[in-house]
C-alpha positions as CSV (number, residue, x, y, z in Angstrom):
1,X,-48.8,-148.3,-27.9
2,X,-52.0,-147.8,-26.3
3,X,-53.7,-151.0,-26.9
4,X,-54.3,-151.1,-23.1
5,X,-57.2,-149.1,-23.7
6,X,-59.4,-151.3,-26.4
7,X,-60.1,-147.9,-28.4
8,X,-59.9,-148.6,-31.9
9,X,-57.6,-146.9,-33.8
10,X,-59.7,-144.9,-36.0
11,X,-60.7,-143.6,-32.5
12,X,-57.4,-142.9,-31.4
13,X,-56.1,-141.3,-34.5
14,X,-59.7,-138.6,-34.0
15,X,-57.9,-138.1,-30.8
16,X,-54.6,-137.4,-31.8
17,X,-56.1,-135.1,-34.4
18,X,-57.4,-133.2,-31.6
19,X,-55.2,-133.3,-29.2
20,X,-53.2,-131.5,-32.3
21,X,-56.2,-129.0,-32.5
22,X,-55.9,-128.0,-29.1
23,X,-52.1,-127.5,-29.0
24,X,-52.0,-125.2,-32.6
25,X,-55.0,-123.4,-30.7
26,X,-52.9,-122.7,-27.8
27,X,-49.9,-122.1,-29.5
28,X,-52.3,-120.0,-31.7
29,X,-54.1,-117.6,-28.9
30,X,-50.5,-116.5,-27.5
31,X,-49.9,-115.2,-31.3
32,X,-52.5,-112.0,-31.3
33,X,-51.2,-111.1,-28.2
34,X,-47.6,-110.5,-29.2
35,X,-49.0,-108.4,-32.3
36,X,-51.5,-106.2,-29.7
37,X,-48.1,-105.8,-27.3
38,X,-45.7,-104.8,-30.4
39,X,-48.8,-102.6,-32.1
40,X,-49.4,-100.7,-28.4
41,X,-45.5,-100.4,-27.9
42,X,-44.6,-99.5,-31.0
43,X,-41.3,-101.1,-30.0
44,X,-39.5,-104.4,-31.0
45,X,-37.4,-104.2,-27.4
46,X,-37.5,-107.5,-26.0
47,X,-38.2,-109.2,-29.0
48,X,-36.7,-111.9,-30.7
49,X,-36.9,-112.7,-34.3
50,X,-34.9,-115.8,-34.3
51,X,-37.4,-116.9,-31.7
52,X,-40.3,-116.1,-34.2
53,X,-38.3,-117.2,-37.2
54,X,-38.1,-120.8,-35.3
55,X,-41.7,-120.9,-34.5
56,X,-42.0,-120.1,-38.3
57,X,-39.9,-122.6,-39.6
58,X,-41.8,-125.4,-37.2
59,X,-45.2,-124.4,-38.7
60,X,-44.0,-125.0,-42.3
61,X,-42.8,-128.6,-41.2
62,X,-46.3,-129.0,-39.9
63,X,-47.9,-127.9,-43.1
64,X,-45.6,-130.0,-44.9
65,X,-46.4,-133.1,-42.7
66,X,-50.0,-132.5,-43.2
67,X,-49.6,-132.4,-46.8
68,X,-47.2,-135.5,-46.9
69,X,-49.3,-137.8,-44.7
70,X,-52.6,-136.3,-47.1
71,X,-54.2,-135.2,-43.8
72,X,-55.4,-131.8,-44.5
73,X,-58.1,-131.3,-42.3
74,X,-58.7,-128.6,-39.5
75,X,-55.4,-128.5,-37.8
76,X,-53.6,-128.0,-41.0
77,X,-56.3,-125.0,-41.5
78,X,-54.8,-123.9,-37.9
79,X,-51.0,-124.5,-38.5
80,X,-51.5,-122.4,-41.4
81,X,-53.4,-119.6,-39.5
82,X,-51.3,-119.9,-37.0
83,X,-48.0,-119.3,-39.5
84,X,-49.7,-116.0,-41.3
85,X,-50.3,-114.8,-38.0
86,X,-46.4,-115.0,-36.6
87,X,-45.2,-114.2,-40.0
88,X,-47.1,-110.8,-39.0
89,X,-45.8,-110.6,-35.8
90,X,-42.0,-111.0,-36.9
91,X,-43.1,-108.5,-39.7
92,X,-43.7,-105.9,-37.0
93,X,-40.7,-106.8,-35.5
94,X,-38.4,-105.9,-38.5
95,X,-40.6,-103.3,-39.0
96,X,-40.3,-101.6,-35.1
97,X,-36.2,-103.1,-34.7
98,X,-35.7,-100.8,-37.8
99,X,-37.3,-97.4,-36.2
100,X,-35.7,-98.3,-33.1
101,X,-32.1,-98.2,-34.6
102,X,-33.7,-94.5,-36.1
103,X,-34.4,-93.5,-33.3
104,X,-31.5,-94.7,-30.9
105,X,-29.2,-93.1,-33.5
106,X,-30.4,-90.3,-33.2
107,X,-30.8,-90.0,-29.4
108,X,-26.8,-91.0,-29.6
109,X,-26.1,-87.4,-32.1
């Protein structure tokens, strides 16, 4: 696709690999965030775990592709980083939804 550019492809395919890098790091930064937010709020309002649950289900296809294609290098290190480190975040989620129903129930007595 991008012969244009006379780069080999063992070339390209070090800069696909990461360009990947760069995007799970992104993707991966925004992560701890959420979980310093949700810890500090001690609130799931806002929240969505569909959202996360998504995000989730995308970083096991990534895992999975990594493993398929037998290209387990750093950024399958990162997606799976990356997919403790939501799985957390949607824990907490649960976790504060559940003590927010508590305590909106009781607010509502």
């Amino acid at each position: 696709m991008f012969n244009f550019l006379l780069i080999d492809p063992q070339t390209m395919a070090i800069f696909a690999e990461t360009f990947e890098i760069i995007m799970i790091l992104c993707f991966g930064f925004s992560w701890p965030i959420s979980i310093i937010k949700t810890l500090k709020a001690k609130t799931a309002a806002g929240k969505s775990p569909l959202f996360i649950i998504l995000i989730i289900t995308g970083y096991i296809f990534g895992i999975a592709s990594k493993i398929i294609s037998d290209n387990i290098g750093i950024a399958f290190i990162f997606y799976c980083i990356n997919l403790c480190t939501t799985s957390f975040d949607l824990a907490l989620q649960l976790y504060y939804r559940k003590k927010d129903a508590l305590k909106n129930k009781g607010n509502n007595i």
